[in-house]
N, C-alpha and C positions, 0 to 999 in steps of 0.2 A: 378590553375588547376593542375590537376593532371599529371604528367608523362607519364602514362603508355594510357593515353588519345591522347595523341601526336606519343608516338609509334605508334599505333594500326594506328593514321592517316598515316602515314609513310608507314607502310604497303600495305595501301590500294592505298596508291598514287603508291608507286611502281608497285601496281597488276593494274591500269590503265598503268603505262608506259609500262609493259609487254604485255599488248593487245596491246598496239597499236604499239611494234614492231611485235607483230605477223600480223599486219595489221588484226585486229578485231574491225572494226572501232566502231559496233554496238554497241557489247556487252564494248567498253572500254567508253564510252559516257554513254550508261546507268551506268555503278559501276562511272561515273565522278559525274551524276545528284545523286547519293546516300553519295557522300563525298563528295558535294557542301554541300547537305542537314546538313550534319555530321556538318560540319565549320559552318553554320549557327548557329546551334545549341549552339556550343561552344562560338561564338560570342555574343550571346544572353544572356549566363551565363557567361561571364566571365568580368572581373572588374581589372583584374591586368596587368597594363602594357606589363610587357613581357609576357603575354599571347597573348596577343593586338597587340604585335610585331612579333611573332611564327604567329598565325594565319593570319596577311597580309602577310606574305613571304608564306603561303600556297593557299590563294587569286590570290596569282599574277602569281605558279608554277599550278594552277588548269585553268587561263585562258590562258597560255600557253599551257598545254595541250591541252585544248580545239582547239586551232588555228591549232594542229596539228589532232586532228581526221576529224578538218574539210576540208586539206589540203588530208587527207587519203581518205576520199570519194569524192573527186574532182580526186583523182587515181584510183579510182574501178572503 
């Protein structure tokens, strides 16, 4: 897999952790459910181990997040 495929993931993971210190719990949950979708995608196409490996450490850093937007609307 490409490189710049895994940036671009990076990115997006960050612009969730940036909602959700802005305590935006909504909008960080919906862009979660569009870079859930993204890694699926990637998982579905991909064949090479250390892709296989990059993408479960983003599996397991997207269901953490998740534990925490849902910790943030248990504070709204």
């Amino acid at each position: 897999m490409e490189n710049d495929k895994f940036i671009e993931l990076n990115k997006n993971v960050q612009e969730i952790i940036d909602l959700i210190a802005a305590k935006n719990a909504k909008e960080a949950n919906n862009r979660l459910v569009e870079v859930s979708e993204q890694l699926d995608d990637f998982l579905d196409f991909s064949d090479d181990d250390e892709d296989l490996i990059e993408i479960s450490k983003y599996q397991v850093l997207l269901n953490q997040l998740y534990q925490k937007i849902i910790a943030l609307n248990g504070q709204a």
